[in-house]
SEGU-494578 format. One record per residue (C-alpha): residue in three letters; x, y, z. Coordinates in steps of 0.2 Angstrom, whole numbers, padded with zeros to 4 digits, always signed. Last residue first. Layout:
<atoms>
ALAXYZ/...
</atoms>
This chain:
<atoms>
UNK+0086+0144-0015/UNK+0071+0142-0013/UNK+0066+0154-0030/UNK+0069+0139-0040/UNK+0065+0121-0031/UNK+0078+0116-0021/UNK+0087+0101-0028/UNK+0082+0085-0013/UNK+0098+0077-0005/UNK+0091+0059+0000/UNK+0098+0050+0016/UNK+0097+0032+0020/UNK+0093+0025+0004/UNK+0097+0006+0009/UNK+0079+0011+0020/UNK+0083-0005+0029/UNK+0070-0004+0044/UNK+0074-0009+0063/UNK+0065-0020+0074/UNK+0076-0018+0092/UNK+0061-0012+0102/UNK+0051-0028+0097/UNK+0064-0040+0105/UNK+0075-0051+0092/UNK+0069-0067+0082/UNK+0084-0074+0076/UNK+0081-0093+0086/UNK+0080-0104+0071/UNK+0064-0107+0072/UNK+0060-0088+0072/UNK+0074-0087+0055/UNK+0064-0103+0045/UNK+0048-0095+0050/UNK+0052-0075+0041/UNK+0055-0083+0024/UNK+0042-0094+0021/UNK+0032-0080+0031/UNK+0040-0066+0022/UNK+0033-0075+0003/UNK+0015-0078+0012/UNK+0015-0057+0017/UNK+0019-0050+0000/UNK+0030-0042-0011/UNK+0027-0033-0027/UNK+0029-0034-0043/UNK+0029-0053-0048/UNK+0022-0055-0065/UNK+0034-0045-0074/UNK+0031-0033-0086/UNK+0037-0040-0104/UNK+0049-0053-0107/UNK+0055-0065-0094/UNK+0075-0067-0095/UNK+0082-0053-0087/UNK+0096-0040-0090/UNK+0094-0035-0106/UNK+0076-0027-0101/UNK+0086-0015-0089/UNK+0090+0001-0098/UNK+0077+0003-0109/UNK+0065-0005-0096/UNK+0068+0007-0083/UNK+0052+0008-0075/UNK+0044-0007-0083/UNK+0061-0016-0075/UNK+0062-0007-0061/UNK+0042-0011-0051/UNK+0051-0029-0046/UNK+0053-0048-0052/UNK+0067-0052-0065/UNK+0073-0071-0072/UNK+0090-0072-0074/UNK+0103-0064-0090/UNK+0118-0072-0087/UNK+0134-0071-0079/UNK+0129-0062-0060/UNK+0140-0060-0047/UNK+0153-0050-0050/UNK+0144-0041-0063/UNK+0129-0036-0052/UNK+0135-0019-0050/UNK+0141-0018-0069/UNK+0124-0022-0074/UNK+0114-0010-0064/UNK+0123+0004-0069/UNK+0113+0011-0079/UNK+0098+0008-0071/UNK+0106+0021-0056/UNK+0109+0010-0041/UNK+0102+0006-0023/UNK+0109-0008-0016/UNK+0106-0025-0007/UNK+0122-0033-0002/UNK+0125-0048-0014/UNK+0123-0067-0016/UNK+0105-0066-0005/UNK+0097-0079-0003/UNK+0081-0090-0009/UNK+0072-0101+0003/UNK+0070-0117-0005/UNK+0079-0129+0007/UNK+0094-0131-0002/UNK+0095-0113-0006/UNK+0089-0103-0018/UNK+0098-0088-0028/UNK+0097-0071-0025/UNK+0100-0055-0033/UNK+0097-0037-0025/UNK+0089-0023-0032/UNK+0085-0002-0025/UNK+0083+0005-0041/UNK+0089+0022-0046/UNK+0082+0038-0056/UNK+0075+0047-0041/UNK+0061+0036-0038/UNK+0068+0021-0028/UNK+0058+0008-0043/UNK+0061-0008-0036/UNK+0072-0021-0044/UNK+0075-0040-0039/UNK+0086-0053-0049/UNK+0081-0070-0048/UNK+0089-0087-0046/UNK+0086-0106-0048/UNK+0099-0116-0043/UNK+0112-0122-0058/UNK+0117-0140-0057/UNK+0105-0144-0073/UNK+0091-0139-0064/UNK+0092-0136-0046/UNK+0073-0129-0041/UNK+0062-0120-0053/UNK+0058-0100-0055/UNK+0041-0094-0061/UNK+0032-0109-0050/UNK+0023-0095-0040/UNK+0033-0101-0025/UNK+0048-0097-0035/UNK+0044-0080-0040/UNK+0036-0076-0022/UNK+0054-0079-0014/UNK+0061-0067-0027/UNK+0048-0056-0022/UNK+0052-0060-0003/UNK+0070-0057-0005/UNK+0067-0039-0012/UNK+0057-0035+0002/UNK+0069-0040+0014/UNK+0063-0048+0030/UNK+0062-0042+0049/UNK+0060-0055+0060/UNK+0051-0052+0077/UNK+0049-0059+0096/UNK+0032-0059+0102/UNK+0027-0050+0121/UNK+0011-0049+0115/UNK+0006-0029+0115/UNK+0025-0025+0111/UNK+0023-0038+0096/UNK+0009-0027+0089/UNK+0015-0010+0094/UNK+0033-0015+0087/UNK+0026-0023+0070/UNK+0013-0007+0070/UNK+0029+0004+0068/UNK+0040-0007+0057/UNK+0025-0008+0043/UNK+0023+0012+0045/UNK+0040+0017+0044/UNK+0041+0005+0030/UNK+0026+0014+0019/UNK+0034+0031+0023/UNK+0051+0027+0016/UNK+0042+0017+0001/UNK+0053+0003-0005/UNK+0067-0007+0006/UNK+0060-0010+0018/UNK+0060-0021+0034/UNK+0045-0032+0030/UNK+0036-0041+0044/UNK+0038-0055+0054/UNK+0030-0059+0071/UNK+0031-0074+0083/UNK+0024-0087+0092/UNK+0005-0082+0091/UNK-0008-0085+0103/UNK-0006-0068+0111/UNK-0011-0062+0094/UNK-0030-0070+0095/UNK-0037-0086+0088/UNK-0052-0091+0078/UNK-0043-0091+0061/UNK-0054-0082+0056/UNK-0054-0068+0066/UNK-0035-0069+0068/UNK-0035-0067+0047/UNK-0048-0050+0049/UNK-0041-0042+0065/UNK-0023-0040+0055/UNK-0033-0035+0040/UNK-0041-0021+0052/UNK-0023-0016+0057/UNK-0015-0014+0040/UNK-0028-0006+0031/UNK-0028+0012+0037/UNK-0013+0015+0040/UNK-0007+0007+0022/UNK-0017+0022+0013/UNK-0004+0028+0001/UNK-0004+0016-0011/UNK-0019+0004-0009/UNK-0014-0011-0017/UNK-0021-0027-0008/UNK-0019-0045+0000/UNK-0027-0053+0015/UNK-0019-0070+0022/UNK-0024-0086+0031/UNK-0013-0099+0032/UNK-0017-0118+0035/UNK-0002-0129+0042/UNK+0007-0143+0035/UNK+0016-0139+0022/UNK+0020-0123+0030/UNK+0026-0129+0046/UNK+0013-0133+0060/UNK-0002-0124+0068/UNK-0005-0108+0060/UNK+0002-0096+0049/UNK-0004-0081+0048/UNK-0002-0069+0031/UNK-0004-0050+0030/UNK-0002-0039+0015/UNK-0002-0018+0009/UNK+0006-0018-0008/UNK+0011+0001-0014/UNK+0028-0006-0006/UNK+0035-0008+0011/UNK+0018-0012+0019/UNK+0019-0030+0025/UNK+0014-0039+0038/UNK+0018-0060+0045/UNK+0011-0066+0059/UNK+0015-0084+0065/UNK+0007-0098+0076/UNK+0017-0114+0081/
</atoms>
């Protein structure tokens, strides 16, 4: 089984293919760069570039993956688009995954956060910077088979107020992955156990795919036309500038 996976939800622009096999048993091939405001221009040509060597071509593929938002309005908007164009042009169902999962995702895959230890599941908390004075964050804690999950709706919430959202769910400080923390660190550095900026900033494609198979296997891949983004911010009231009144 052969996989696309695409992201440009964030300043990260990234593509991972998995081919032949699960992902312990399969080679992936994926491209990986920051290039804010230039995701048009990159996504495609690193698309070309992992079927290229790979040696196969997208109608080979058994499914698409690609990241749903939250972060940049634009940078989603262009992710979902090429998603549908690509999975149109192959007749390949898709998954969307959350951005903030697959830095959480990436956290344990980097070996930042262990499995079950001491009967407690290893578990992240995940912060963009949404501009505006908010952050979009979700916390997630792995499952049994590695894949971490959400414990909460994803939201987008003033630094603030960050740890009374999270209070039902959360009861110590966890370790934290996302653009919020340097951000907002006055407000949030309480809040998670790794000091400093975090390693994990952005998402990627390889987190989506660890992500993104486990739902295509399980039959959740829906028809190109019905990929959707989550903005979580759905409308934003802009002050009008003096003398636009």
């Amino acid at each position: 089984m052969n996989y696309l996976a695409i992201d440009a939800s964030t300043e990260a622009c990234s593509v991972a293919l998995q081919v032949n096999g699960t992902l312990s048993s399969s080679k992936v091939y994926s491209r990986y760069e920051l290039c804010p405001q230039s995701h048009s221009l990159h996504l495609l040509p690193m698309v070309d570039s992992v079927l290229t060597e790979a040696g196969i071509k997208l109608s080979q593929c058994d499914g698409l993956i690609f990241g749903r938002g939250p972060g940049s309005f634009t940078g989603v908007r262009i992710g979902v688009g090429v998603a549908q164009g690509l999975a149109f042009s192959a007749n390949l169902p898709v998954v969307g995954v959350s951005s903030l999962q697959a830095m959480a995702q990436l956290a344990f895959m980097q070996g930042k956060v262990q499995g079950k230890i001491n009967g407690q599941q290893g578990s992240v908390i995940a912060a963009i910077d949404a501009r505006m004075g908010e952050v979009y964050n979700g916390y997630f804690m792995l499952d049994e088979h590695n894949i971490m999950q959400p414990q909460c709706a994803e939201a987008v919430t003033a630094p603030a107020q960050l740890a009374q959202h999270l209070a039902s769910v959360v009861d110590k400080v966890e370790y934290g992955v996302g653009t919020g923390w340097d951000a907002y660190s006055e407000q949030l550095s309480s809040l998670k156990s790794n000091a400093g900026t975090p390693e994990v900033l952005f998402p990627s494609a390889e987190a989506m795919l660890a992500i993104g198979v486990i739902a295509l296997e399980q039959g959740k891949g829906v028809a190109a036309e019905d990929a959707q983004p989550v903005y979580v911010r759905d409308t934003v009231s802009w002050k009008k500038l003096p003398g636009r009144e």
